[in-house]
C-alpha positions as CSV (number, residue, x, y, z in Angstrom):
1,X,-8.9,137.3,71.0
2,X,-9.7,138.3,67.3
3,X,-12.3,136.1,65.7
4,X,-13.4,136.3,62.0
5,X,-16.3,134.3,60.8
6,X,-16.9,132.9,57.7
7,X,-20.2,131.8,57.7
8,X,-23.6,133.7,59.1
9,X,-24.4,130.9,61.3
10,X,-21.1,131.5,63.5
11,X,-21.9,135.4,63.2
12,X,-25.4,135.0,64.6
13,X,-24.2,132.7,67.8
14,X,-21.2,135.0,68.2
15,X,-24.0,138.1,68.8
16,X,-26.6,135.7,70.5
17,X,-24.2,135.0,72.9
18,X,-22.6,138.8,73.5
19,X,-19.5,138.0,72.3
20,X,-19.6,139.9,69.3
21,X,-17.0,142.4,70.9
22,X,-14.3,139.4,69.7
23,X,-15.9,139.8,66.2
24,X,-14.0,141.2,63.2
25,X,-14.5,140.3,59.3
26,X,-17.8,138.9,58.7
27,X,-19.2,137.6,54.8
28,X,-21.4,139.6,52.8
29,X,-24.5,137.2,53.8
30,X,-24.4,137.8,57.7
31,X,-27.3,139.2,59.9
32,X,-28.1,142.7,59.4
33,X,-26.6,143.6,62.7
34,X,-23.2,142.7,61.9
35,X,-23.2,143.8,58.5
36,X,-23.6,147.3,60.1
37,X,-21.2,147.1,62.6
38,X,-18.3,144.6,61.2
39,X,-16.2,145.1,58.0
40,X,-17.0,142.7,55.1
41,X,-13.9,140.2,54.7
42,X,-15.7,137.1,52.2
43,X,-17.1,138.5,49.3
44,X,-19.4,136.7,46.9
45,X,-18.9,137.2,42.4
46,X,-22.7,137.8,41.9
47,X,-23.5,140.3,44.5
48,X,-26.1,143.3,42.9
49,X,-27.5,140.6,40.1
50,X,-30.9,139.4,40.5
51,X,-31.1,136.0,39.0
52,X,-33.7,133.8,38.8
53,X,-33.9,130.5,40.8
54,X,-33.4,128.5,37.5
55,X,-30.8,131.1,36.8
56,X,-29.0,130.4,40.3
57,X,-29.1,126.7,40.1
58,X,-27.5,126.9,36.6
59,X,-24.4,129.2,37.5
60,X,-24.1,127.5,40.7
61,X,-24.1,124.0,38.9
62,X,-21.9,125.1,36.6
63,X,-19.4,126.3,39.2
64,X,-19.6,123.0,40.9
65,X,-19.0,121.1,38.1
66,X,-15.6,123.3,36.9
67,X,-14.8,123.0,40.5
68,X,-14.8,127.1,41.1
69,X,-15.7,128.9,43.6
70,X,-18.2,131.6,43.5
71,X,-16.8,133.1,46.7
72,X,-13.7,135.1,47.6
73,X,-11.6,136.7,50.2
74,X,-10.4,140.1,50.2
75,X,-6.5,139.3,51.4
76,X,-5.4,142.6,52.3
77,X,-9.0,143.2,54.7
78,X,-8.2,139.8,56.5
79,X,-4.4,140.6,56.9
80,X,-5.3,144.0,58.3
81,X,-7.6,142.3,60.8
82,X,-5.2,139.4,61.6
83,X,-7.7,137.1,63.2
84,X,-6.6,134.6,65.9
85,X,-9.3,132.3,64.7
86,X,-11.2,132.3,61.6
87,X,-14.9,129.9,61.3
88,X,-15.6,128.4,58.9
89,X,-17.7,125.6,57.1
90,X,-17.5,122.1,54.9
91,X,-21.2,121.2,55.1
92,X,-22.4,123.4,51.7
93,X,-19.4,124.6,49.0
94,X,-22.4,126.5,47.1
95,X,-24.2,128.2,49.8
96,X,-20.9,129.8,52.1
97,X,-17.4,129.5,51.5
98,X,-16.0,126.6,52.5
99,X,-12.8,125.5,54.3
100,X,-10.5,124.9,51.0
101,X,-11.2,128.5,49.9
102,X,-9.8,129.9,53.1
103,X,-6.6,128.0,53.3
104,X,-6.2,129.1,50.3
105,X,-6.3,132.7,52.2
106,X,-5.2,131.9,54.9
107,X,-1.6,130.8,54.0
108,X,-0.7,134.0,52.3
109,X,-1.1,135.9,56.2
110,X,1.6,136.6,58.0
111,X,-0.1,135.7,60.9
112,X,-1.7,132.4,60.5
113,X,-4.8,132.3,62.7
114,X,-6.7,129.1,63.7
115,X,-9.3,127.6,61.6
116,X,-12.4,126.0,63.1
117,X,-14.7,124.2,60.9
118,X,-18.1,124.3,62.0
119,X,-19.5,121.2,59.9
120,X,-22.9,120.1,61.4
121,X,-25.5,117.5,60.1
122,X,-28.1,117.5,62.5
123,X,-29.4,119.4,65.0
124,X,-27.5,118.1,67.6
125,X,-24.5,119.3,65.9
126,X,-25.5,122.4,65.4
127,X,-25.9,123.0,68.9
128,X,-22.7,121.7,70.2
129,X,-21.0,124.2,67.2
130,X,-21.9,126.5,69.7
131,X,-19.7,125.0,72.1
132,X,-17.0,125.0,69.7
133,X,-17.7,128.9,69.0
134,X,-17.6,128.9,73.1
135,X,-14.4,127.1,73.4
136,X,-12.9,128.7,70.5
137,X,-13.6,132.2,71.8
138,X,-12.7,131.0,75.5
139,X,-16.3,131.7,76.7
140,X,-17.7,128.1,76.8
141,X,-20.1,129.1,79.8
142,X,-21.2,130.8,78.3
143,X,-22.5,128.7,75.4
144,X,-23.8,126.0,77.7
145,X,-25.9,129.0,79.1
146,X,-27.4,129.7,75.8
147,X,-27.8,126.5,74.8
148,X,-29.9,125.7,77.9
149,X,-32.5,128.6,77.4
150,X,-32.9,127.3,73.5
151,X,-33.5,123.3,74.7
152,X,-36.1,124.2,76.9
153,X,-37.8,126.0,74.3
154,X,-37.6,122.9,72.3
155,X,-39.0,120.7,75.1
156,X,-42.0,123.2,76.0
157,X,-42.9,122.3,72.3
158,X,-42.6,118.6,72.9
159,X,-44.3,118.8,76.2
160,X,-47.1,120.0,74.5
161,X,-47.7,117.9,71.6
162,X,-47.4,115.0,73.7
163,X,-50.2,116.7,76.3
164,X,-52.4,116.9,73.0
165,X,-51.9,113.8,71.7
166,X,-51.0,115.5,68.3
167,X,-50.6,112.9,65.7
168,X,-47.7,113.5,62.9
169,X,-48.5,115.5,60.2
170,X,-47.5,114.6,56.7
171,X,-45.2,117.5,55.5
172,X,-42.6,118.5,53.0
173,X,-39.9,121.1,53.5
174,X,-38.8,122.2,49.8
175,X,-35.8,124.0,50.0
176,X,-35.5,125.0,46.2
177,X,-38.3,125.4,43.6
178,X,-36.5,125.1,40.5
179,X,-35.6,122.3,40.2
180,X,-37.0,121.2,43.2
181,X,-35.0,120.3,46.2
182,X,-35.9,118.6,49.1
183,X,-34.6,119.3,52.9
184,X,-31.7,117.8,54.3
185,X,-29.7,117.9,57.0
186,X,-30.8,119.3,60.1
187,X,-34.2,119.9,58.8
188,X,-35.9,116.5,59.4
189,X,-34.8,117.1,62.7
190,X,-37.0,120.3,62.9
191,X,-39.8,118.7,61.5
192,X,-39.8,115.9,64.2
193,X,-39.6,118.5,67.1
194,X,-42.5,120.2,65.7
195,X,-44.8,116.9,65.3
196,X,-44.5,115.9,62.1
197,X,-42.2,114.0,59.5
198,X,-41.2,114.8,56.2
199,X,-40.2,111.0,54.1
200,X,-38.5,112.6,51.4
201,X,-36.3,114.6,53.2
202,X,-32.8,113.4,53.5
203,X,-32.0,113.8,57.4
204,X,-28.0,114.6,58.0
205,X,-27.3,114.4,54.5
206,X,-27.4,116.4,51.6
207,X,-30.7,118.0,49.8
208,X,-31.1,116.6,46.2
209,X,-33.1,117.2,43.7
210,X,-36.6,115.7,44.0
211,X,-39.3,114.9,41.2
212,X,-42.7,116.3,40.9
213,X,-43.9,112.4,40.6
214,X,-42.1,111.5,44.0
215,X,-44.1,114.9,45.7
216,X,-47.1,113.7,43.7
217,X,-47.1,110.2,45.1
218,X,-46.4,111.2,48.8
219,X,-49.1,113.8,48.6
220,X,-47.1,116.0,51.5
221,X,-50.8,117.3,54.0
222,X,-48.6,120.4,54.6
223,X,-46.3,122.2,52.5
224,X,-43.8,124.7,53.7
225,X,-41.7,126.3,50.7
226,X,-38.3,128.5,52.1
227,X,-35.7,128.5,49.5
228,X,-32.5,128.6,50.4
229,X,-31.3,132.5,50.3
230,X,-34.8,134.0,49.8
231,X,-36.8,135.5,52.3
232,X,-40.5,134.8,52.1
233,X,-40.9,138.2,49.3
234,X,-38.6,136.8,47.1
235,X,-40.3,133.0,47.4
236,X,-43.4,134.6,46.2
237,X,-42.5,136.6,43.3
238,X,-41.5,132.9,41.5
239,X,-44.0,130.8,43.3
240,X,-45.4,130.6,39.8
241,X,-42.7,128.0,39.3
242,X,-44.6,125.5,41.4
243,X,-47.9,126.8,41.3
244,X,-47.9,126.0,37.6
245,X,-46.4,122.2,37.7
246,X,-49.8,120.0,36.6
247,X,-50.7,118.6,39.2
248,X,-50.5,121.2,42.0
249,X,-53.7,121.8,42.5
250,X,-54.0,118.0,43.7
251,X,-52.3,117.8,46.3
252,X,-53.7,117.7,49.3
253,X,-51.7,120.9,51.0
254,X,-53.0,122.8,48.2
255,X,-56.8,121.7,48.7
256,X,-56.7,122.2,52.5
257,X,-55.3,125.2,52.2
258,X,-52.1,124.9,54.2
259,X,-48.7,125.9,52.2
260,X,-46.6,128.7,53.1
261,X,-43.9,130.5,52.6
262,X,-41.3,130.8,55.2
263,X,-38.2,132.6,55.3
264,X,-34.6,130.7,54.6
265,X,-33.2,131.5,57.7
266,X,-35.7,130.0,60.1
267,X,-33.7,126.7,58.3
268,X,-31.2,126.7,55.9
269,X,-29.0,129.2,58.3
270,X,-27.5,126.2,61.1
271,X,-27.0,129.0,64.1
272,X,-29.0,127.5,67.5
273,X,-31.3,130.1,67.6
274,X,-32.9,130.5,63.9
275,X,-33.3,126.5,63.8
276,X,-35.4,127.1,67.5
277,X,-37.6,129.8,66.1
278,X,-38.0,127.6,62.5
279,X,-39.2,124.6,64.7
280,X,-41.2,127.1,67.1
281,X,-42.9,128.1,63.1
282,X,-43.4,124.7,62.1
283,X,-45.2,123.8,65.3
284,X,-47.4,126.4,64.6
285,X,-48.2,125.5,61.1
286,X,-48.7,121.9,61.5
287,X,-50.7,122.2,64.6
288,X,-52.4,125.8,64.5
289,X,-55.0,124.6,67.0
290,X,-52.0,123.7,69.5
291,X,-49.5,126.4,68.8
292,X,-50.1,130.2,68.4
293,X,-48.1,131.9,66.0
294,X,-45.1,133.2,67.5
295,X,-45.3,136.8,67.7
296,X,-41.7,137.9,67.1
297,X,-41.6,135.5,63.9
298,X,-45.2,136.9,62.6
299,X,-43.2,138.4,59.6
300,X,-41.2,135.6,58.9
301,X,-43.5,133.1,57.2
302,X,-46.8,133.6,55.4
303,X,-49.8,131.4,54.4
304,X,-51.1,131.4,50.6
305,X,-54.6,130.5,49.7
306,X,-53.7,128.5,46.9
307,X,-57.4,128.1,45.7
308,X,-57.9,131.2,44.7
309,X,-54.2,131.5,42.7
């Protein structure tokens, strides 16, 4: 069994569950471990630029709108590879490849491998995509093994905020600065398991673009900024996109103190594990006196003390 995957998400299950022996062709945008060990099959027009976020939501816009795609294959990689299944994705044409562009791939093989789309919209989804990868990759044990060890990781955290008594906190996930997008998806999902609840997010459904007067009026007591794409290092060389919006230093995350920076993958990346350690984050930031900061994710997420900006 040959597997390609098309999408980071399916590349990090594939290693978190040691089956990344199967794994060959992986996109430019997987996790650093495969990038060094599997051949790059999806290729993306812009790699090497550094754009800025207005920048990126402009050419990506304009992509949309002329019904492009930003991403590609390279044919004669994939055909060398000849994959007996290929993942894939339909839930974001901007962020990863989606299922269209591959067929259009995928027909020109002379082997024609299977395509699984792996299209989730909440977080229960994205778990049983790992049982699809499982399946897929005839390993499904497997998956219901890994699976397990993440859940009860989830329920410790629910466990707990129900031993405190932990009220909700107020919070907003922005997943884009410029313009500003809210979270979607998944996300709400993460923010529930972590005890608190984000009312402009748009929970299994698309992120959209959000005005400053809708953040103003709902006055978010926590903030947590993570771009989709950017690390935390990135996220704060154009934090002077938000930072300088009248108005910011009103709200109420700003006062008290309590926005960060978090990196995109803890998120916006739908593999089982990343979404754990995001809601394992979150907990932490909404209810520091609760949760300790998790030390393997220390360097994923960062506090700013916006006051003194």
């Amino acid at each position: 069994m040959i597997a390609s995957s098309f999408l980071p998400a399916a590349t990090q299950m594939i290693y978190d569950m040691g089956l990344q022996h199967m794994l060959q062709g992986v996109t430019f945008e997987c996790p650093p471990v495969a990038l060094a060990e599997k051949e790059r099959v999806v290729r993306y027009v812009l790699e090497g630029n550094t754009y800025s976020s207005e920048e990126i939501d402009r050419i990506f816009s304009a992509s949309k709108a002329q019904g492009k795609s930003l991403y590609y294959v390279d044919e004669p990689l994939l055909e060398k590879i000849s994959p007996d299944v290929i993942f894939t994705q339909d839930v974001c044409e901007v962020c990863q490849i989606d299922t269209h562009c591959t067929q259009q791939a995928v027909y020109k093989l002379s082997k024609q491998p299977e395509l699984v789309s792996l299209s989730p919209n909440n977080l229960t989804d994205v778990f049983n995509c790992a049982i699809t990868i499982g399946k897929a990759l005839g390993e499904e044990a497997v998956a219901y093994r890994y699976l397990a060890a993440l859940q009860q990781r989830l329920d410790l955290i629910t466990d707990r905020l129900r031993q405190h008594r932990s009220p909700l906190r107020r919070v907003m996930i922005m997943e884009w600065m410029a313009p500003v997008y809210n979270c979607g998806h998944w996300i709400p999902y993460q923010v529930a398991y972590a005890g608190g609840v984000d009312m402009l997010s748009n929970p299994a459904g698309d992120s959209i673009v959000t005005p400053w007067e809708k953040i103003f009026r709902y006055d978010p007591e926590v903030l947590v900024i993570a771009p989709c794409g950017f690390l935390t290092g990135r996220s704060a060389e154009e934090l002077h996109l938000v930072t300088q919006v009248p108005g910011w230093n009103n709200l109420q995350a700003v006062r008290n103190n309590e926005v960060y920076l978090a990196d995109y993958d803890l998120f916006t990346q739908p593999s089982a594990s990343t979404l754990t350690d995001g809601v394992e984050v979150l907990a932490h930031l909404f209810h520091p006196q609760v949760f300790e900061a998790p030390e393997k994710l220390k360097e994923k997420f960062m506090a700013l003390e916006l006051q003194k900006v």
